[in-house]
Structures are given as C-alpha cells and as structure tokens.
N, C-alpha and C positions, 0 to 999 in steps of 0.2 A: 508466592501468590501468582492466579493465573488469571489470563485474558478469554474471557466464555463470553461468544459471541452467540446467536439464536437468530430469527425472523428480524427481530424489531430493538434487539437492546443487546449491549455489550455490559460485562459487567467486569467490573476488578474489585475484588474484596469487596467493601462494603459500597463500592460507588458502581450506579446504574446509570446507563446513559442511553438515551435511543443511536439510534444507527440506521444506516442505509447498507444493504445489502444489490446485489448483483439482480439484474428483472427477472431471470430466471428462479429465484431463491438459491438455497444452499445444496446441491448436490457433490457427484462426483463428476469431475471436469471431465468433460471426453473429448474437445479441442481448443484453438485457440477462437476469440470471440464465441463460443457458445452464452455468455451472459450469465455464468454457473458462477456462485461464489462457493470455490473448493471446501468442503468435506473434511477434518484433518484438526492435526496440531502442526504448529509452525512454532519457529524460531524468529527474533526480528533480527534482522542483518544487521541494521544500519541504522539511521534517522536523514533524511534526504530534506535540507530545509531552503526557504526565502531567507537571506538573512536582510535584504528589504524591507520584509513585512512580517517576522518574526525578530524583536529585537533583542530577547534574551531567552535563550533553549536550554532549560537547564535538564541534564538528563546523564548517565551514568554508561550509556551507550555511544559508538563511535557516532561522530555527525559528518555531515559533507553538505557543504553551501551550495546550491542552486544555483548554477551559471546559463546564461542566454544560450549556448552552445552544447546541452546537455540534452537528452534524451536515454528511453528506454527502450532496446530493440524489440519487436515485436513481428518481426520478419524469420521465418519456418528454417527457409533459404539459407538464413546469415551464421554465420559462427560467433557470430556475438548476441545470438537470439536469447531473450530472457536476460540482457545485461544492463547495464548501464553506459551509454555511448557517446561520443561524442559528434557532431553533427558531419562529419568531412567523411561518414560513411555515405555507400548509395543505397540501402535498405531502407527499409520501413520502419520507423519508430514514432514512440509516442510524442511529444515536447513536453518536457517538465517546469521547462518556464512559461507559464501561462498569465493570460492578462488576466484571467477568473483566479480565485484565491483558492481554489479547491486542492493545488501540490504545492500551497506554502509550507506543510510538513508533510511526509511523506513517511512511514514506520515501512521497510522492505524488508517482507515476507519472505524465508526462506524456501517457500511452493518452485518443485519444478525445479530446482536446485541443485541437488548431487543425487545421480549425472540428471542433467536437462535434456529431456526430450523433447525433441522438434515434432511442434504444433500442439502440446499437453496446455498449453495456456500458458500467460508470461505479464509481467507488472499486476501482481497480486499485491496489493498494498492496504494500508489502514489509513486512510487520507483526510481531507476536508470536506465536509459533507455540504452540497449542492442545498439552495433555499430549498424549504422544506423537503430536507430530505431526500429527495429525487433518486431512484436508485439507481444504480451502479453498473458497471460492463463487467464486475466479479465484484469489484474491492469491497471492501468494507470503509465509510466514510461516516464522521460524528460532527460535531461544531467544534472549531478553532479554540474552544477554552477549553471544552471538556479534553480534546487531544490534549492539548497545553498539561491538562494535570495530570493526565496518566504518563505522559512523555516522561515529567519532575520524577515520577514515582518505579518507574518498572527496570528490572534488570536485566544484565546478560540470558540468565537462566529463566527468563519469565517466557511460560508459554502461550501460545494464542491458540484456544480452541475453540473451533467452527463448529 
C-alpha cells in the first residue's frame, strides 16, 4: 500500500486526510526554495521525532529523537547539503527543534538523494501541518493524529506519490 498525495489530500488505503502542500503547488522542482512540492515517488528514510511531545511512535521504520543541536542543511555550498546536521557546522540549515509543533514528526523523504545535487531542493519531508493548514515551502504537512496513524501503519517498501 501507497502514499498518494494530490492538491488537497493525502490518502493511504482507505484513509483520506487533507494536507498542506508547498504555495507553489506540485510541480517539478527546479531549485532550492522555489516553494515547488516535487513531482515523484519517494521513499521515507527515516521518522525524525520530539520524543517531548511525541510520547509513543509506534512505527516499523528506523526513528531518531529530535535533539536541541540538530538541523537540516539547506546550504548549496556545504557537503552536507540535503543532510541531516548537527549545529557546530558554519552553513545554513533549517532547526528541527522548534518551539511550533510542526517537526515533532518528521517522515524524510528520499527527494534529491542518490547522488544530491547542489541547489535541486533539500528537507522534502511529510511533517506537521501549520493551523489551518497553511501551506508549505515544498513539504507535505497533515495534523499530528492523522501522521500518528499513518506513522503506526506504513512500511519500508511503502511509496509516496506526489
């Protein structure tokens, strides 16, 4: 079973859920911040969590705890562009520990990935969707329960398509 994302709803099997896409809509990325939520089937890497404000993840994929010191580089420049980093770099990155609850989970998208090319766009992710919905700088974002259940539910082999 696959992850089908469109304009306005994400679905998995039989469950639909609205969603926040990128302000640009869904195209094909042509750099980094263009506001394009990529085009594509993807893979999820990982599950990037609060264990704060997420008290039990239950999920069949690898997870990694949110620390104060964690970011996503987002700098063209870096050899760590498109990765996951930790702050005692001098680049540019996102902070993954935020005071807003929007990367208490985090599903990282294999976008941009093997090989990563510098400035194609970077931290593609399925996140926590902003009050009503608000769109996105790419990602794809839902509400904190509906993630919660798809997190319980999707596997290695599960695809996401945009």
């Amino acid at each position: 079973m696959h992850i089908i994302i469109n304009k306005k709803f994400l679905t998995y099997g039989n469950y639909k859920v609205k969603c926040a896409i990128g302000k640009r809509g869904i195209g094909h990325k042509k750099k980094e911040g263009d506001l394009i939520t990529p085009k594509g089937r993807y893979r999820i890497k990982y599950i990037l969590y609060r264990k704060d404000r997420v008290k039990k993840i239950q999920s069949k994929l690898k997870k990694i705890i949110i620390t104060k010191k964690m970011g996503w580089c987002n700098d063209p420049t870096s050899k760590q562009y498109n990765k996951l980093v930790y702050f005692s770099t001098s680049y540019r990155y996102e902070k993954l520990y935020r005071k807003e609850n929007t990367y208490d989970i985090i599903l990282v998208l294999n976008y941009n990935m093997n090989p990563i090319v510098k400035n194609k766009g970077s931290a593609i992710f399925i996140h926590v969707a902003k009050k009503n919905y608000k769109k996105t700088e790419g990602c794809v974002a839902l509400s904190k329960i509906h993630l919660l259940k798809i997190v319980k539910d999707i596997k290695k082999n599960t695809l996401v398509k945009i």
